[in-house]
C-alpha positions in Angstrom: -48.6 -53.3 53.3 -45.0 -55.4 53.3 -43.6 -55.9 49.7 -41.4 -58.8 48.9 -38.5 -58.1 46.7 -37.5 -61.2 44.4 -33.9 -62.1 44.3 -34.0 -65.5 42.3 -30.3 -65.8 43.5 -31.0 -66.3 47.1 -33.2 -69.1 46.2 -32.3 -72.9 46.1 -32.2 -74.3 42.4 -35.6 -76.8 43.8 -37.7 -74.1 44.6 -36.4 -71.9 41.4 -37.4 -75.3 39.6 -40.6 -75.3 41.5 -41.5 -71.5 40.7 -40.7 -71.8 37.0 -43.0 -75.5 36.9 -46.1 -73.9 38.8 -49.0 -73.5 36.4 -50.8 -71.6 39.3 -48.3 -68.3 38.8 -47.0 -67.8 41.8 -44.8 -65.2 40.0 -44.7 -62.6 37.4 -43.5 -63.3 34.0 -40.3 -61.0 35.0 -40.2 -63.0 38.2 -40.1 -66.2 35.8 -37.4 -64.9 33.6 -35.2 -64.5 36.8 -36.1 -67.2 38.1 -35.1 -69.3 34.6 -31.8 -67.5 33.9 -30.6 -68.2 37.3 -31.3 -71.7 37.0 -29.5 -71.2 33.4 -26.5 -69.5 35.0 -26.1 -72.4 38.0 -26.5 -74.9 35.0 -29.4 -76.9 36.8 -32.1 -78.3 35.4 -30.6 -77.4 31.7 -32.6 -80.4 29.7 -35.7 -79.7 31.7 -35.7 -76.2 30.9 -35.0 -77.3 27.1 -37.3 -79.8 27.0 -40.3 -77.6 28.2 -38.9 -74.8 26.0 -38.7 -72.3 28.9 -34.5 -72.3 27.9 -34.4 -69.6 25.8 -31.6 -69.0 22.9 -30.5 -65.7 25.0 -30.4 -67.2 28.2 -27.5 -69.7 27.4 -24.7 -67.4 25.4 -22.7 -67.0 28.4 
């Protein structure tokens, strides 16, 4: 069996977009939280993220 580690970092900010729009969870919710705080942290897809309220109040204090 060949585990896949996820680093959200190494992922384009489309597919991080993708991954945290799927409603088929394609990820885990800690997968999702990566996923959301490195879109957060690259500042893409801010009023998106706000707008769906998957932006959450800890995620943009930095």
């Amino acid at each position: 069996m060949q585990t896949t580690e996820f680093n959200a970092s190494e992922l384009c900010s489309r597919k991080l977009w993708q991954l945290v729009q799927n409603e088929r969870n394609e990820v885990d919710q800690q997968q999702l939280q990566q996923a959301i705080a490195e879109l957060a942290s690259r500042r893409h897809y801010l009023a998106e993220l706000s707008r769906t309220g998957k932006l959450g109040t800890n995620l943009h204090n930095n």
